[in-house]
C-alpha positions in Angstrom: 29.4 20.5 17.8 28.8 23.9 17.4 28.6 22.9 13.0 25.7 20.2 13.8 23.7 23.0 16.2 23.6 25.3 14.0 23.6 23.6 10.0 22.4 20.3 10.3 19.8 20.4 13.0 18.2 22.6 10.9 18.7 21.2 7.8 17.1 18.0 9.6 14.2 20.2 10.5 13.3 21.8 7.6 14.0 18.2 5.4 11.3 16.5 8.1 8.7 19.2 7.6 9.2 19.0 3.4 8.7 15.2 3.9 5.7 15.4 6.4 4.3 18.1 3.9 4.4 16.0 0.8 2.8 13.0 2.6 -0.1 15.0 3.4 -0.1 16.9 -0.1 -0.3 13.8 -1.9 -3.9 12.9 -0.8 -5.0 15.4 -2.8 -4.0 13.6 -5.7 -5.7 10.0 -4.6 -8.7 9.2 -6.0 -12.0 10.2 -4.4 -12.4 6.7 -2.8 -8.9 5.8 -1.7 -8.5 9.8 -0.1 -11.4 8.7 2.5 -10.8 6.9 6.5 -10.5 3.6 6.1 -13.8 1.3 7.3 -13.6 0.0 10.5 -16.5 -2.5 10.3 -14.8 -4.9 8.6 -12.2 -5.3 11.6 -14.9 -5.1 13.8 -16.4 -8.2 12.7 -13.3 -10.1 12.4 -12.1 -9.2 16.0 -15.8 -10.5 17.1 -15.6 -13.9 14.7 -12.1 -14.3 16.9 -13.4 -14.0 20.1 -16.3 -16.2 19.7 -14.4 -18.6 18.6 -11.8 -18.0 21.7 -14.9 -18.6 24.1 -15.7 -22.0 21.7 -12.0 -23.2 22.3 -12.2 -22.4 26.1 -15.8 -24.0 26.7 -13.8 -27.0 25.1 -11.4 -27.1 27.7 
């Protein structure tokens, strides 16, 4: 127990940090358009589309 506490965790630290690191790092190499938030008003129609049509199918019952 005492090898895990005091090599591994560690090592399991330190390798999820290096990992978390590099996913973050590597926006800087997207291009300019894929690096920014993704657009929410395109899911904003689609979620209103579906409940319109949701209050269509109810009123039809």
């Amino acid at each position: 127990m005492a090898i895990f506490r005091q090599y591994i965790a560690p090592l399991l630290v330190v390798l999820i940090f290096l990992l978390a690191l590099v996913a973050v790092s590597a926006r800087i190499f997207l291009p300019a358009d894929m690096a920014a938030p993704a657009p929410i008003e395109d899911a904003n129609i689609k979620t209103q589309a579906n409940q319109n049509l949701s209050l269509l199918y109810l009123q039809r019952q």
